[in-house]
C-alpha positions as a printed Julia matrix, in Angstrom:
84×3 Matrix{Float64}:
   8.38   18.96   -1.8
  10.45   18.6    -5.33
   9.39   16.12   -8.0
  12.19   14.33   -7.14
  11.38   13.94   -3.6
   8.0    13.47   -4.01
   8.66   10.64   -6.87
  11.01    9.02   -4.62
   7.63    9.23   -2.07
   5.52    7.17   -4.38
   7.81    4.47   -5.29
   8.32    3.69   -1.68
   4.65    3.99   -0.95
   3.85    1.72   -4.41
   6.44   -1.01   -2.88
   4.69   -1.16    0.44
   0.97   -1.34   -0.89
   1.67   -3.62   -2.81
   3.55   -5.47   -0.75
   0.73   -5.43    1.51
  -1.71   -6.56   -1.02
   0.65   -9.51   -1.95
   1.08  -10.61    1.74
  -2.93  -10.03    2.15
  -3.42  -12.11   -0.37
  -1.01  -15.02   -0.42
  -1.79  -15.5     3.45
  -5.67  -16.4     2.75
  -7.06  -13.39    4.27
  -9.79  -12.93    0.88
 -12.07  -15.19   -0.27
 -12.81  -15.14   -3.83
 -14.65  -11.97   -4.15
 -11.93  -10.52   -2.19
  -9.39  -11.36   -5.1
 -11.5    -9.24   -7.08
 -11.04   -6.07   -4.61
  -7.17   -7.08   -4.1
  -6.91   -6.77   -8.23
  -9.02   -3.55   -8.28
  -6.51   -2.12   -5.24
  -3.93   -3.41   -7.21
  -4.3    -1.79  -10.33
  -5.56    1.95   -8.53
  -2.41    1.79   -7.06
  -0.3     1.05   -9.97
  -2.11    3.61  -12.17
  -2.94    6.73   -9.6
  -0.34    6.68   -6.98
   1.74    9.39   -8.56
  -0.69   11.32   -9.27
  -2.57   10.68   -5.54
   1.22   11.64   -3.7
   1.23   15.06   -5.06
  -1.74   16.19   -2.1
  -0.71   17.89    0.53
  -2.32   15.16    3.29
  -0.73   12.02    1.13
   1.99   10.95    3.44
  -0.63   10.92    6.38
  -3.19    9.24    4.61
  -0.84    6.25    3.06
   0.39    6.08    6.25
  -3.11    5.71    7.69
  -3.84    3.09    4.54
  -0.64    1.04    5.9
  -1.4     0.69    9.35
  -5.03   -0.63    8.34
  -3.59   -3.33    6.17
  -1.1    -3.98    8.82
  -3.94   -4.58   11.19
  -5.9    -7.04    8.95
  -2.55   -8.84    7.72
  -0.14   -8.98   10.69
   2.81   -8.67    8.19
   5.04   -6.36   10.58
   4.97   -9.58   13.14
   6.59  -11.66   10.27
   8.5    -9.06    8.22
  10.19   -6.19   10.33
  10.63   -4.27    7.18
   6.86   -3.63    7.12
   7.38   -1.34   10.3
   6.36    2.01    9.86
């Protein structure tokens, strides 16, 4: 995959983890100590995606990452955008 490609990969993968995390969050699903982990999450994925989306196994393994925070949050049953 070109750099462009693969760029384009990680900004849409960026937008939907952290959309995730956001939902995750603002819906009550962490306690306080889960704050913590939603802020450490946050910032990994902010700082290493791009570098993380170059593997050859990436796509399968956000897409694994996605469907696990669908399952906890639920956020495809209120926003249809969040289908994958």
């Amino acid at each position: 995959m070109d750099a462009e490609k693969r760029r384009a990969l990680s900004d849409f993968y960026r937008e939907e983890f952290l959309r995730y995390l956001d939902h995750i969050e603002a819906v009550g699903i962490v306690d306080e100590n889960g704050r913590e982990v939603i802020a450490r999450a946050r910032k990994t994925v902010l700082s290493d995606l791009d570098r993380v989306c170059w593997r050859e196994h990436f796509p399968a393994l956000a897409e694994k990452l996605l469907q696990n925070f669908d399952t906890l949050s639920h956020l495809t049953q209120v926003d249809p955008r969040a289908r994958h």
